[in-house]
C-alpha positions in Angstrom: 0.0 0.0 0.0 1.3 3.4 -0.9 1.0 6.2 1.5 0.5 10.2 0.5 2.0 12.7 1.8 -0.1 16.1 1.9 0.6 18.0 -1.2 3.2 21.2 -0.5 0.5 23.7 -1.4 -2.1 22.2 1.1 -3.6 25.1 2.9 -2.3 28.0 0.6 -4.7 30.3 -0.9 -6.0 29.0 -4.5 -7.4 31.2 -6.8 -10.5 30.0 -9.1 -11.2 31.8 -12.6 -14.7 30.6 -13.9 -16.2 32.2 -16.9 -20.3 32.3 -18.0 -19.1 29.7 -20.1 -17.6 27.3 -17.6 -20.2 24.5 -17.8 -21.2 20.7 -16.2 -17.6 18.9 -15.6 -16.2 22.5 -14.9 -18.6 23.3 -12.8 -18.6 20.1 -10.9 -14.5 21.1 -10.5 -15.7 24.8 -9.1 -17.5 23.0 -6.6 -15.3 20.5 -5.7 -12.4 23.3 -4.3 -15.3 25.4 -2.6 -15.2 23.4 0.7 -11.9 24.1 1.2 -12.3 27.7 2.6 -8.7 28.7 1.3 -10.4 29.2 -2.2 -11.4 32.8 -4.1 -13.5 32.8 -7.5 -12.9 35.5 -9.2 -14.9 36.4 -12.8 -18.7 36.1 -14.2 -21.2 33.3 -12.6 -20.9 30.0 -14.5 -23.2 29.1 -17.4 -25.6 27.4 -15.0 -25.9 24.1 -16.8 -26.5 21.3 -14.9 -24.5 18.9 -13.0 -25.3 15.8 -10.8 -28.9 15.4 -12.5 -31.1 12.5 -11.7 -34.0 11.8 -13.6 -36.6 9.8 -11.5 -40.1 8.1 -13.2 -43.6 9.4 -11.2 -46.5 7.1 -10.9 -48.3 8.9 -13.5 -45.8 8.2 -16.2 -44.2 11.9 -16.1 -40.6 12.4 -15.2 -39.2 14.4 -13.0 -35.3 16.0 -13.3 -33.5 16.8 -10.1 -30.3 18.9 -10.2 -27.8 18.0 -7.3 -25.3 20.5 -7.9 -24.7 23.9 -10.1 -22.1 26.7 -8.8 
């Protein structure tokens, strides 16, 4: 078994540059670094699309599409 040391910049501020067309996987990566707290996003909201979706069948035959996650 291989064991990892923490990465040198662990804890260091990190700066994120999202643009309105950062979209889905991009998104997703936003995300992902935003519960870090050492993180600043700088730039225009991202396009909004959505990530994480679950699409889930009703008893009546309609579907229903649930978003998870979108920065």
């Amino acid at each position: 078994m291989t064991r990892h040391s923490p990465l040198e910049v662990a804890g260091k501020p990190i700066a994120i540059l999202p643009g309105q067309y950062t979209a889905s996987a991009g998104e997703m990566t936003v995300i992902s670094f935003l519960g870090l707290g050492n993180i600043k996003l700088f730039g225009p909201s991202t396009l909004g699309v959505p990530t994480g979706k679950s699409n889930l069948a009703l008893p009546d035959s309609a579907i229903i599409s649930l978003t998870s996650s979108v920065c």
